[in-house]
C-alpha positions as CSV (number, residue, x, y, z in Angstrom):
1,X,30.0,99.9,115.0
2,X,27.6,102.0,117.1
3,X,24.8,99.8,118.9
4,X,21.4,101.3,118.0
5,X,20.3,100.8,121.3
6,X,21.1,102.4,124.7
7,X,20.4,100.5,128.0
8,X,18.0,102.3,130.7
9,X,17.2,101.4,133.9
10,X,13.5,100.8,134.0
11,X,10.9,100.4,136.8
12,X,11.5,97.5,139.5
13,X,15.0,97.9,138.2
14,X,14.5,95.9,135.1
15,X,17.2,96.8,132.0
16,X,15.3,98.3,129.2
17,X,16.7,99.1,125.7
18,X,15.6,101.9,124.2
19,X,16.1,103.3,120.8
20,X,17.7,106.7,119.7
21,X,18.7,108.0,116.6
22,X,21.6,110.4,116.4
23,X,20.5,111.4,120.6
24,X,21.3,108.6,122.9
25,X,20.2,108.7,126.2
26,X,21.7,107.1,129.2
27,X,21.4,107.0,132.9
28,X,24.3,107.6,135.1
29,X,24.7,108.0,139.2
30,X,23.3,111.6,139.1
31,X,20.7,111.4,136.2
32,X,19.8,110.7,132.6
33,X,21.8,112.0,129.7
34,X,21.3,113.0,126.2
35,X,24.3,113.0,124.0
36,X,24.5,112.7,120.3
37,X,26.3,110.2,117.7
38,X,28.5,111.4,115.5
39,X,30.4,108.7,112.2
40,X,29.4,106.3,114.6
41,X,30.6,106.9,118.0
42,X,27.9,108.0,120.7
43,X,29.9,111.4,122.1
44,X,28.3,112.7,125.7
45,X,30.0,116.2,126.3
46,X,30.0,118.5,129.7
47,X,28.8,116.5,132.0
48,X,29.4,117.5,135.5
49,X,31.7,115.5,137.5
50,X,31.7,117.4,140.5
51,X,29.8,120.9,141.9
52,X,31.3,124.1,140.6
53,X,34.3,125.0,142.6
54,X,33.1,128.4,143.0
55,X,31.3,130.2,146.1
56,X,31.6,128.6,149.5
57,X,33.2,125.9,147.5
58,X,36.2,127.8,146.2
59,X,39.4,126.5,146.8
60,X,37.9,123.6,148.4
61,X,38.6,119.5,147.2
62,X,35.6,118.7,144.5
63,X,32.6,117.6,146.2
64,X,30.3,115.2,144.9
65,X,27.7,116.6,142.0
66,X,24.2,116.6,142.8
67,X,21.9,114.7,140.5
68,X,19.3,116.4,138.6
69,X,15.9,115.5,137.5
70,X,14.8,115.0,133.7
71,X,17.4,114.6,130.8
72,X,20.4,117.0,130.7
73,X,21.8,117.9,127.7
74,X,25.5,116.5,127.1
75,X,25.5,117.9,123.5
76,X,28.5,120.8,124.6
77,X,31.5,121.2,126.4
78,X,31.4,122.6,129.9
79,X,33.3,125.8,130.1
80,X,37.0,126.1,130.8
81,X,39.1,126.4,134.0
82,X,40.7,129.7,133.9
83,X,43.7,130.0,132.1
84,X,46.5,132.1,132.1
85,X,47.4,133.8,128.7
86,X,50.0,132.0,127.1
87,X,48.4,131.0,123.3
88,X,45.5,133.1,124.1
89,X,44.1,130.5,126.3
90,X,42.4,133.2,128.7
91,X,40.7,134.7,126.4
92,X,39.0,131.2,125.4
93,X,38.6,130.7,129.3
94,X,35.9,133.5,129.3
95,X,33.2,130.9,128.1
96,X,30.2,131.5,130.4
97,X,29.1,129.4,133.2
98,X,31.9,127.9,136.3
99,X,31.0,124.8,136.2
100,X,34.5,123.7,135.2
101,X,34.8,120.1,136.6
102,X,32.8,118.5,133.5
103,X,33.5,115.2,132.2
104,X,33.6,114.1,128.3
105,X,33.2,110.8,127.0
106,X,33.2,108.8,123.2
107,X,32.2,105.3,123.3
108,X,31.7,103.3,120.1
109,X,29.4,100.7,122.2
110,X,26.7,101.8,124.9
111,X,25.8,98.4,125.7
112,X,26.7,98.2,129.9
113,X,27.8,94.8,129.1
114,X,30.4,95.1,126.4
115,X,33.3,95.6,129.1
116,X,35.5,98.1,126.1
117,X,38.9,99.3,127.4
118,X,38.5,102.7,129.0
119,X,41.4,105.5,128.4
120,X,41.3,108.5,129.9
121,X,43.0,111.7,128.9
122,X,44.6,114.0,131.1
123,X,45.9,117.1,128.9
124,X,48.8,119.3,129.7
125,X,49.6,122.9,129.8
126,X,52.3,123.4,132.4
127,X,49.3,123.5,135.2
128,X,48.4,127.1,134.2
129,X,46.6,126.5,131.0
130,X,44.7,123.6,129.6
131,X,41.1,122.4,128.6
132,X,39.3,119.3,127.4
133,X,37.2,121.3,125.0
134,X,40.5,122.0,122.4
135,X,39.9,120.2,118.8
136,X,43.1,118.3,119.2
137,X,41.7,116.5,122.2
138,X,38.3,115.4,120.4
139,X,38.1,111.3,121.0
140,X,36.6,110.0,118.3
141,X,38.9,108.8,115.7
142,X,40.4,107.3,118.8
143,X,37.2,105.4,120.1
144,X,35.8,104.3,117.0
145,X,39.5,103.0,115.5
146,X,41.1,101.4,118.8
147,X,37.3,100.0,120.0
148,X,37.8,101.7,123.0
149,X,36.0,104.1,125.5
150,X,37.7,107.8,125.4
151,X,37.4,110.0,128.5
152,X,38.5,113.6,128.6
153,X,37.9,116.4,131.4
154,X,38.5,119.6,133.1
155,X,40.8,120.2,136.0
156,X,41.7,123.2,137.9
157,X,44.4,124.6,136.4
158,X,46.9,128.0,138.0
159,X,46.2,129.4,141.0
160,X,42.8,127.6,141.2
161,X,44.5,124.5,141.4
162,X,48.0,124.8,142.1
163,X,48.8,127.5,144.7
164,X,49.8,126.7,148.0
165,X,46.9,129.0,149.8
166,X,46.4,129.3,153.7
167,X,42.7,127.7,154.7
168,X,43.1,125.4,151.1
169,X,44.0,122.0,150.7
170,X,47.0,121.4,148.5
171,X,47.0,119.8,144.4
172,X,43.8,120.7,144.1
173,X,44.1,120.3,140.5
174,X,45.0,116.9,140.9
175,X,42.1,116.2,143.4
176,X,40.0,117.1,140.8
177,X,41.7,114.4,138.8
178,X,41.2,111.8,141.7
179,X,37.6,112.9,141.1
180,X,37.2,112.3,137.6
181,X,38.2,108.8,138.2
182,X,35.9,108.5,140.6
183,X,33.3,109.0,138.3
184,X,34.6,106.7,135.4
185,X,34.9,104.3,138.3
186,X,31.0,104.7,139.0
187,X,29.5,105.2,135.6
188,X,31.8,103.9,132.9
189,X,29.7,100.8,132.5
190,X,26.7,102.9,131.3
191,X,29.0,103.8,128.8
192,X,30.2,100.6,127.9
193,X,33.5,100.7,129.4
194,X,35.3,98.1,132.4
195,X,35.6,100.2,134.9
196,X,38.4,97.3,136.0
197,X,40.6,98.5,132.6
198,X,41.3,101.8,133.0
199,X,44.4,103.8,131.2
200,X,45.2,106.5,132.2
201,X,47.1,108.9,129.4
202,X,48.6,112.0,129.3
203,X,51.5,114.4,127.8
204,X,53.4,117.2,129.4
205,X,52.0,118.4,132.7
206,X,49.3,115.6,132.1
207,X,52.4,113.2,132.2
208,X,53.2,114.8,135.4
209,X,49.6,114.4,136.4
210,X,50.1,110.6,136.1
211,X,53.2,110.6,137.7
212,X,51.7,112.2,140.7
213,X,48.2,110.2,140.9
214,X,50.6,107.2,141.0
215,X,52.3,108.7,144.0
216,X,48.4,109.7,145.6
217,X,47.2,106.7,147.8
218,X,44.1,108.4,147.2
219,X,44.2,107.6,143.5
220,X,45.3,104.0,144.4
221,X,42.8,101.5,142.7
222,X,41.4,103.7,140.1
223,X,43.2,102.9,136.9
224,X,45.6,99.9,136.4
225,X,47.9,101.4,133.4
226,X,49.0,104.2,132.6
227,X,50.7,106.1,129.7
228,X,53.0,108.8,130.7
229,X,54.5,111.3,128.1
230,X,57.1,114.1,128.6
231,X,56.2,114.2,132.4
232,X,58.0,117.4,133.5
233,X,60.0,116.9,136.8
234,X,58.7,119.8,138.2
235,X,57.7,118.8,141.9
236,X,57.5,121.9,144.3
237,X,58.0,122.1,148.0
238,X,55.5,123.6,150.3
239,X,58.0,126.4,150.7
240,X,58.6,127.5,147.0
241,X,54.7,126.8,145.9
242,X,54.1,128.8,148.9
243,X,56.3,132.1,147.8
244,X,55.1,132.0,144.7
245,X,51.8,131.7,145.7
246,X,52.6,134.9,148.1
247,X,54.0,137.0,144.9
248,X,50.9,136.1,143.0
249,X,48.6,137.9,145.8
250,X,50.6,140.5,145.9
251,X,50.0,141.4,142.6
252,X,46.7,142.4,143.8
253,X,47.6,143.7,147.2
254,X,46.5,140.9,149.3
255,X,47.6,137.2,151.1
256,X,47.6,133.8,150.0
257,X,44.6,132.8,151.8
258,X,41.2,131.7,151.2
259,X,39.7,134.9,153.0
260,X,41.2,137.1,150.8
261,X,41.2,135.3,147.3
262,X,37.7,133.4,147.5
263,X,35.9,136.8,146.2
264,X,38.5,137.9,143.8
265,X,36.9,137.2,140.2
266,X,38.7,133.8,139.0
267,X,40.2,136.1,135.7
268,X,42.0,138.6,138.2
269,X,43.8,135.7,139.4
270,X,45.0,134.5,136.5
271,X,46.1,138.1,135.5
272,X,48.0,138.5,138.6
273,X,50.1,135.1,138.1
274,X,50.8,136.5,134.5
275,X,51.9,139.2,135.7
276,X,54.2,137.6,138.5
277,X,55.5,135.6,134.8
278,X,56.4,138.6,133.0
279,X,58.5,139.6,135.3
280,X,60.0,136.4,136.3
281,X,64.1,137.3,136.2
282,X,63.9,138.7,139.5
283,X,62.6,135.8,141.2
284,X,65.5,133.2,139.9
285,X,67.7,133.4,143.1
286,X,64.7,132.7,145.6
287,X,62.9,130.3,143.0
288,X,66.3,129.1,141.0
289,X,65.4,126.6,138.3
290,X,61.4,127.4,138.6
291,X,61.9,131.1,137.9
292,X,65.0,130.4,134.9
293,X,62.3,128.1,133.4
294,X,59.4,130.5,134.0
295,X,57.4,127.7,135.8
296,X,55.0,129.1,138.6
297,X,52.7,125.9,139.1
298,X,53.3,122.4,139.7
299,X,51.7,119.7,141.6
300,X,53.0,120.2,145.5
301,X,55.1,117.6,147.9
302,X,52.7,118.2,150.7
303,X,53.0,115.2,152.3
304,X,49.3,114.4,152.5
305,X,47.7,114.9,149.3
306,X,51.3,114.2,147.5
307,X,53.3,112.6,149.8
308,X,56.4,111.6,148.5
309,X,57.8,112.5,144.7
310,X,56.7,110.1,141.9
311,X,60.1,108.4,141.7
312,X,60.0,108.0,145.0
313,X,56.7,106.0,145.4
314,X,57.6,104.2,142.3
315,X,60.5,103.0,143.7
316,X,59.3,101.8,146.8
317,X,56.6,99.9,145.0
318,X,53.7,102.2,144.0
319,X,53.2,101.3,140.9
320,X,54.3,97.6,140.9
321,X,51.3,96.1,140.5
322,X,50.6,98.5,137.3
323,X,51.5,98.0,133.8
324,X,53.6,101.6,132.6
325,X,54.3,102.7,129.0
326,X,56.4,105.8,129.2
327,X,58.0,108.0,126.6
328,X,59.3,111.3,125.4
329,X,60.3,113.4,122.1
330,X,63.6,113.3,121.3
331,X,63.8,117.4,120.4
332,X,61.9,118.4,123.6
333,X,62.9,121.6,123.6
334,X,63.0,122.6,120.4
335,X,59.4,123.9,120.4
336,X,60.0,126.6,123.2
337,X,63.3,127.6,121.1
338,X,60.9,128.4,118.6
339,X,58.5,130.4,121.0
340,X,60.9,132.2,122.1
341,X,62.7,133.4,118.9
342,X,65.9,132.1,119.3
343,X,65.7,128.6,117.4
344,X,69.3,128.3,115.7
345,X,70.6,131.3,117.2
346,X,71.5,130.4,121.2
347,X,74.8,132.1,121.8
348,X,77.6,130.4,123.8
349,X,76.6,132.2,127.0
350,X,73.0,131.4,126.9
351,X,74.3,127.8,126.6
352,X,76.4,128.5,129.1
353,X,74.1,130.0,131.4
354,X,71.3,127.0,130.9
355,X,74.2,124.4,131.6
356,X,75.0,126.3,135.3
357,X,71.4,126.2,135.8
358,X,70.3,123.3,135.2
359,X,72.6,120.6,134.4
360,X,73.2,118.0,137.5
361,X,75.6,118.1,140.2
362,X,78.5,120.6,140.7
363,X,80.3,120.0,137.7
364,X,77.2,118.9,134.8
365,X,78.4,121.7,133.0
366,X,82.1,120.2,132.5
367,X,80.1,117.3,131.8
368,X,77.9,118.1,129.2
369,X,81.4,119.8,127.7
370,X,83.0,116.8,127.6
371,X,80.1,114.3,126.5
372,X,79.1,116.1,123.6
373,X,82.5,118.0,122.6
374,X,81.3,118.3,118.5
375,X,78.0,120.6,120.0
376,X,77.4,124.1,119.3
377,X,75.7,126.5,122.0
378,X,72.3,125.8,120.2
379,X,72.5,121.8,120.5
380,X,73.9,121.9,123.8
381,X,71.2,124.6,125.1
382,X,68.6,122.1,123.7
383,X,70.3,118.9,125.7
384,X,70.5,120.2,128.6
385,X,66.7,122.1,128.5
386,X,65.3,118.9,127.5
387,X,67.1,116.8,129.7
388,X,66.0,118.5,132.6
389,X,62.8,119.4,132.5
390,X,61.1,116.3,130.3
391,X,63.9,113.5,128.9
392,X,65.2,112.6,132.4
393,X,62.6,112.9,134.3
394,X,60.5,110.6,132.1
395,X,63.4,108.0,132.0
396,X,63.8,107.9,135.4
397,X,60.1,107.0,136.3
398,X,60.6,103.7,134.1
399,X,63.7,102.9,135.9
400,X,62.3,103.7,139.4
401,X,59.5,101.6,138.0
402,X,61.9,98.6,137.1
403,X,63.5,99.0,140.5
404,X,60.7,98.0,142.3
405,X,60.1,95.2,140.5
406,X,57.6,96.1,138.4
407,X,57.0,96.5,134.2
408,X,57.9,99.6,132.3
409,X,57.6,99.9,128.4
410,X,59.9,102.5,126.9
411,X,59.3,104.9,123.6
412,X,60.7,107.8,122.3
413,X,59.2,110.1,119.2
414,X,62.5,110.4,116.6
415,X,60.2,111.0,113.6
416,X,60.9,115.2,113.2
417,X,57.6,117.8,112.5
418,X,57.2,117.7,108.6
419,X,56.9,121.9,109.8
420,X,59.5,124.5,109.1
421,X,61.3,121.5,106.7
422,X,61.5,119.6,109.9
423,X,63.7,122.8,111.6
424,X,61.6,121.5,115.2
425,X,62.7,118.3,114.4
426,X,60.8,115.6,117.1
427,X,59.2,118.5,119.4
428,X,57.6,118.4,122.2
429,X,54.1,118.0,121.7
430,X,54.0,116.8,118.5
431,X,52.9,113.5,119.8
432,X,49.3,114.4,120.9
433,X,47.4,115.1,117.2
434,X,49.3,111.5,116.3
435,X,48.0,109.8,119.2
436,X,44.5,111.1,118.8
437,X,44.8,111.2,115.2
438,X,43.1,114.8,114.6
439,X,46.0,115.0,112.2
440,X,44.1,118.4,111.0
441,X,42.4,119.8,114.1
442,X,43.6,122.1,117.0
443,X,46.9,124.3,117.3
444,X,49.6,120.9,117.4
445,X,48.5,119.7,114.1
446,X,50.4,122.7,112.6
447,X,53.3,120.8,113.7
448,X,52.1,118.1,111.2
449,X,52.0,120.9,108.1
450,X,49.6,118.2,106.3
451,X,52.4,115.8,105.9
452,X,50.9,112.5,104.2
453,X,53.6,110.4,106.1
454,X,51.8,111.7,109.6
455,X,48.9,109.2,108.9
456,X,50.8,106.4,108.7
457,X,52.8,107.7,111.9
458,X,49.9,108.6,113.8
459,X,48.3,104.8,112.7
460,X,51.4,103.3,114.7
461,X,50.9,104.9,118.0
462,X,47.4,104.6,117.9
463,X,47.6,101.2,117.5
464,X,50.0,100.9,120.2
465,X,48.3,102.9,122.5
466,X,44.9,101.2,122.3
467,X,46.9,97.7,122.3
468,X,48.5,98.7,125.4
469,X,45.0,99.8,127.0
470,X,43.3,96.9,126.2
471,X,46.3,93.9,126.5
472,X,49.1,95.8,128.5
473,X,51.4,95.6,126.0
474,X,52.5,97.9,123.4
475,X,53.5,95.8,120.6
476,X,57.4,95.6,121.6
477,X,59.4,94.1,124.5
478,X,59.4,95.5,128.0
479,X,62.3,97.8,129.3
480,X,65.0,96.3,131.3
481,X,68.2,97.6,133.0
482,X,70.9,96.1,130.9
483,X,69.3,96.0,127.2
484,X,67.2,99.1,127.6
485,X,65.1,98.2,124.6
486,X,63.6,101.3,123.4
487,X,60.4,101.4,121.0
488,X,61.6,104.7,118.6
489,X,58.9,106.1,116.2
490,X,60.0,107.4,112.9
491,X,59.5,106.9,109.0
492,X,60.8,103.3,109.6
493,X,60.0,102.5,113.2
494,X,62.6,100.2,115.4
495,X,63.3,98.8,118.4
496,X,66.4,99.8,119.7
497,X,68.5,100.8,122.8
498,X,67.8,103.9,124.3
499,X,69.1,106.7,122.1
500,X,69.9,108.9,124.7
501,X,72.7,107.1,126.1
502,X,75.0,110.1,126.9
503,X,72.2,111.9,128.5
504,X,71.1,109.0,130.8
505,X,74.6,108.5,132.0
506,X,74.6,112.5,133.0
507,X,71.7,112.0,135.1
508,X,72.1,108.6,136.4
509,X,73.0,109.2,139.8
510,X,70.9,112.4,139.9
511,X,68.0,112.0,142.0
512,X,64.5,114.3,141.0
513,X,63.6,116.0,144.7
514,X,60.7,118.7,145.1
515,X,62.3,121.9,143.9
516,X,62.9,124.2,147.2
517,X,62.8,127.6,147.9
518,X,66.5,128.7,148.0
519,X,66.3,131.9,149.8
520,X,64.0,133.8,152.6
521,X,62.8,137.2,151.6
């Protein structure tokens, strides 16, 4: 339960308690704080983590916040990057205020000294969209169930964070994640939290996030596990982030530098890279597997801020001295069938055209043929969608992992969305309302179609995940190269040898590089 007291620093530097009611106040680096307790958890919302990125600092790395005098509110949610317009996310973007980099936190203990776990969410939304404020994200259930500290946050999402601009440093996005852990770092304890047991968590292009900060020697030190799930392997070279960068300008008439995008207004910008998306056919033979998969942004193989792939670093020994839980859906793609309207009615050529696309090596098309010979155009279009962009990548991270010497535990989602009689079957993203548990809250937990079974399904990976934060260890054996035991998530849950056997032996030899431009205008 919630302590009724909150620790202050006092005069002399003496430790003070101090009582609150439903508004606890606390000190961090840059001032005091005033949250508010909510069914037992103390919840501190919007709290800046670095200056606005907007003005002279625009396009620039996040810079220390300055403190402020007095007690700041933390009652709200700072307001949102902007978004592009997928799911109507721009439109929730137009919140006032640009101080975006704010930092949310749910602790069930505020004593300094009780040392609680410390997780910390990084969301996904394919780099173009995504904000800590969504219901699904909210950490409570979370904190107060798994004893555990619950961080979540807002990073520069699109061209704010992604594009490769002239006079910009690259990943800024993910920069903005380095400083969010900064911060935890500095001022978890106030909170509760070890700032020596930090998870860090994520799905989709937060997966990839992880995968990336494990890669960033600038991230080295600031969290020792991590959970990745359905981390795209979308990587971009300087080149492609760069021409895409360069058609998402020209939408407006001007370059991919700071000079002329620093005054544009921040919703222009995101209007322009939709734009450059809704026409994105005619970019496939300069931008191949990007533009078939409608992906403009993507954390960038610089070679300073990013300097080698994730699978790369992990295999020369980045992540050896952390302890990994990885996963994936099994029916990946089955969501973005759905989006797009054709769920259950791929024709053979569209199956054949994703196969040439994006299945590896020169004959993965054959392959695929000849591995799954009973599949129609619709299971085959999913296989080879899901392979690529989530399944394989994901896999291959534990196995760089294991080839380095260091621990991986595996899992994969079989239990299939109660939604549509189960039509989207294991989806992707119908892991994040289970993990959080906001089994009723936020766009994913339609997925869930108030299924009674979800509770008990969203009980086991809670579990797991908070076990994992606080012991290193999920609650089944580690991966290994020969066994490949495989924790699967369904009605009746089982360890088991990776199910995706076929799939792993299409990939096996295929190696995850930065995507490259193919062609010069």
């Amino acid at each position: 339960m919630l302590k009724r007291v909150v620790w202050l620093e006092g005069e002399f530097g003496m430790t003070v308690a101090a009582p609150y009611g439903d508004q606890p106040e606390i000190r961090v680096a840059a001032g005091t704080l005033r949250g508010t307790s909510e069914a037992g958890v103390a919840v501190f919302r919007g709290i800046p983590y670095a200056e606005a990125p907007v003005g002279v600092l625009r396009f620039a790395a996040p810079q220390p916040v300055q403190g402020w005098d007095g007690v700041r509110d933390a009652v709200s949610y700072g307001p949102p990057p902007p978004q592009a317009g997928a799911f109507g996310m721009d439109k929730l973007s137009q919140a006032a205020g640009d101080d975006w980099l704010t930092i949310n936190v749910w602790s069930p203990e505020l004593e300094p000294a009780a040392g609680l776990p410390v997780m910390v969410w990084i969301q996904g939304g394919a780099y173009g969209i995504g904000m800590s404020s969504l219901p699904e994200y909210d950490g409570s259930r979370l904190a107060r169930d798994g004893d555990v500290v619950v961080v979540t946050f807002n990073y520069r999402v699109g061209i704010e964070g992604f594009a490769q601009l002239e006079g910009a440093p690259a990943n800024r996005g993910l920069l903005d994640q380095v400083a969010a852990l900064e911060w935890v770092r500095d001022n978890i304890s106030a909170f509760g939290g070890d700032p020596g047991r930090v998870t860090v968590f994520g799905q989709s292009a937060g997966g990839g996030s992880i995968a990336a900060l494990l890669a960033m020697p600038r991230a080295a030190g600031l969290f020792q596990r991590a959970i990745v799930g359905s981390a795209p392997g979308t990587f971009f070279s300087p080149a492609l982030a760069a021409d895409i960068a360069t058609a998402c300008a020209s939408e407006l008439g001007l370059r991919p530098t700071v000079d002329d995008l620093s005054t544009v207004a921040p919703s222009l910008l995101s209007v322009a890279g939709d734009a450059v998306t809704d026409k994105i056919g005619q970019w496939v033979e300069r931008w191949g597997q990007a533009a078939y998969r409608s992906i403009l942004f993507a954390p960038v193989v610089d070679g300073d801020v990013l300097p080698v792939t994730p699978w790369q670093a992990l295999a020369d020994g980045a992540g050896r001295d952390l302890e990994l839980l990885i996963g994936h859906t099994r029916d990946e793609q089955r969501l973005f069938n759905m989006l797009d309207g054709n769920l259950g009615s791929v024709t053979s050529s569209q199956a054949a055209a994703a196969l040439t696309a994006l299945a590896p090596g020169p004959d993965g098309a054959r392959r695929y043929y000849e591995a799954f010979p009973t599949a129609d155009p619709d299971e085959l279009h999913e296989l080879v969608n899901s392979d690529w962009l989530f399944r394989m990548p994901t896999l291959h991270l534990a196995d760089a992992q294991l080839a380095a010497g260091g621990r991986a535990y595996l899992y994969e989602l079989t239990w299939p969305a109660p939604a549509m009689d189960g039509a989207i079957g294991a989806c992707h993203g119908l892991d994040v309302p289970l993990i959080f548990g906001n089994l009723t809250a936020g766009l994913p937990a339609m997925l869930l179609d108030g299924a009674p079974e979800a509770e008990a399904m969203s009980s086991l990976m809670r579990t797991a995940w908070t076990s994992f934060a606080t012991h290193g260890n999920p609650g089944w054996p580690a991966y290994n190269p020969t066994q490949r035991r495989t924790q699967l998530f369904d009605t009746q849950p089982t360890v088991a040898t990776y199910p995706e056997d076929l799939s792993r032996q299409l990939w096996q030899s295929h190696t995850f590089s930065a995507l490259p431009l193919l062609s010069q205008p």
